[in-house]
C-alpha positions in Angstrom: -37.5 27.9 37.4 -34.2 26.5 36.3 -30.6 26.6 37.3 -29.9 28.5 34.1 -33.3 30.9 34.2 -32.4 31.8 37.8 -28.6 32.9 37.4 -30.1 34.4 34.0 -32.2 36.7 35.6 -30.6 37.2 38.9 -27.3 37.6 37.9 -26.3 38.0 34.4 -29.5 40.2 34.6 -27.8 43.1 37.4 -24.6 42.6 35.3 -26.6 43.3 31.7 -28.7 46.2 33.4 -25.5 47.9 35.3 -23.8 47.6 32.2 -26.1 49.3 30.0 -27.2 52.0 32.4 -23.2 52.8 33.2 -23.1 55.7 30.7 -26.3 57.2 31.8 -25.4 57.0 35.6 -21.8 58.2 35.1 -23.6 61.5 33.7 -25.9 62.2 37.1 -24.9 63.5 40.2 -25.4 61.6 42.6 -25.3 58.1 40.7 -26.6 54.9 42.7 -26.9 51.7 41.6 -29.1 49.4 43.9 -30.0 45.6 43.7 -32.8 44.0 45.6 -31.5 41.4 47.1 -31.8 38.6 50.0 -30.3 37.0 52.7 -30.5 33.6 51.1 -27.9 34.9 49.0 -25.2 36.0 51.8 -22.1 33.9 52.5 -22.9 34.5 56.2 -26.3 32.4 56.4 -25.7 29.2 55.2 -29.4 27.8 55.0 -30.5 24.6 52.8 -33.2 24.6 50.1 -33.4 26.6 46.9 -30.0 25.9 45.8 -30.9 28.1 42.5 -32.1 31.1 43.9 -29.8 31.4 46.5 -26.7 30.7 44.3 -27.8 33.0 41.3 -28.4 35.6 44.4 -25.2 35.1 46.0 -23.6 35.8 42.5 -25.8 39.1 41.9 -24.3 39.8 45.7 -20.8 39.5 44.1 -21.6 41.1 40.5 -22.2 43.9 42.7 -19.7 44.1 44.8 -17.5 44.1 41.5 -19.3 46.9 39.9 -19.2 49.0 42.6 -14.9 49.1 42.3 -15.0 49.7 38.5 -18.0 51.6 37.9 -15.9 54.4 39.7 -18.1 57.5 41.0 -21.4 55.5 41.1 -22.5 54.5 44.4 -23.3 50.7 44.7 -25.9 48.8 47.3 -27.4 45.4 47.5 -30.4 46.0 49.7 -32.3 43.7 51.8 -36.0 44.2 52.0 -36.8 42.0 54.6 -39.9 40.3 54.7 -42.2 41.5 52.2 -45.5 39.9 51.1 -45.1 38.0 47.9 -46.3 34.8 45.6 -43.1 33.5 47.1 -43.8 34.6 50.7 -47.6 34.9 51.1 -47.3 35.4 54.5 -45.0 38.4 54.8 -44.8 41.5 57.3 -44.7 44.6 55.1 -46.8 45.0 52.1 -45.3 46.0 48.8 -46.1 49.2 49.0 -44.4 49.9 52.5 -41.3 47.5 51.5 -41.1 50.2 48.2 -41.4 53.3 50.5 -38.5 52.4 53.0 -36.6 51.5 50.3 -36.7 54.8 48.6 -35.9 56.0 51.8 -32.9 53.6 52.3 -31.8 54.4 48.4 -31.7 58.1 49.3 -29.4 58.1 52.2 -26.8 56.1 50.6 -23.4 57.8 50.3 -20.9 56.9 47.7 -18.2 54.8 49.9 -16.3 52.7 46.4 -17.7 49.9 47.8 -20.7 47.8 47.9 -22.9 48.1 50.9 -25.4 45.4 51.4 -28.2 46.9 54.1 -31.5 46.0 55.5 -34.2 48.5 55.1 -32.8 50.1 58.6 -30.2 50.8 56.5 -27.7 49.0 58.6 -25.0 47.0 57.0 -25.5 43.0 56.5 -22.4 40.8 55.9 -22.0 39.2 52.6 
């Protein structure tokens, strides 16, 4: 993967998707707008290695965070799943199928704040 193909789909890719989905969500009740996202993106674990994933992360962290204060009335998370077992991550603790349950679990209980919460699957807050 390239510089460009990362931020592409990590980033421009929650900004394309948010922005087309706006009108829909605005219509619902209870609108949320969730990215899957990672640690490796955060501002407060500054790790080496995979420059591009972890920037193009960090920016989808902060794409976000933005649409969250003017996508007004829709309810924005970045969620952490942890460690989940992937071609990325072979050796991971939850299967996907777990990581997908508490994550519908952790979608559910999150209340519109105006701002972007980023949480683990505990639900607890992470910092940016």
């Amino acid at each position: 993967t390239t510089y460009l193909e990362a931020f592409d789909t990590n980033a421009l890719g929650v900004l394309r998707v948010g922005l087309a989905f706006q009108s829909h969500l605005s219509r619902a009740s209870n609108p949320r707008m969730v990215l899957i996202s990672s640690l490796m993106g955060s501002f407060t674990k500054p790790d080496g290695g995979h420059i591009a994933y972890r920037a193009s992360k960090a920016a989808a962290n902060k794409i976000m965070q933005t649409l969250a204060v003017e996508l007004s009335g829709i309810s924005c998370a970045a969620l952490r799943p942890g460690s989940v077992r992937t071609d990325m991550n072979p050796n991971g603790a939850l299967s996907p199928v777990e990581a997908g349950r508490r994550i519908i679990d952790v979608i559910d209980g999150i209340q519109h704040s105006g701002i972007c919460q980023f949480l683990d699957l505990d639900g607890g807050q992470l910092g940016f």
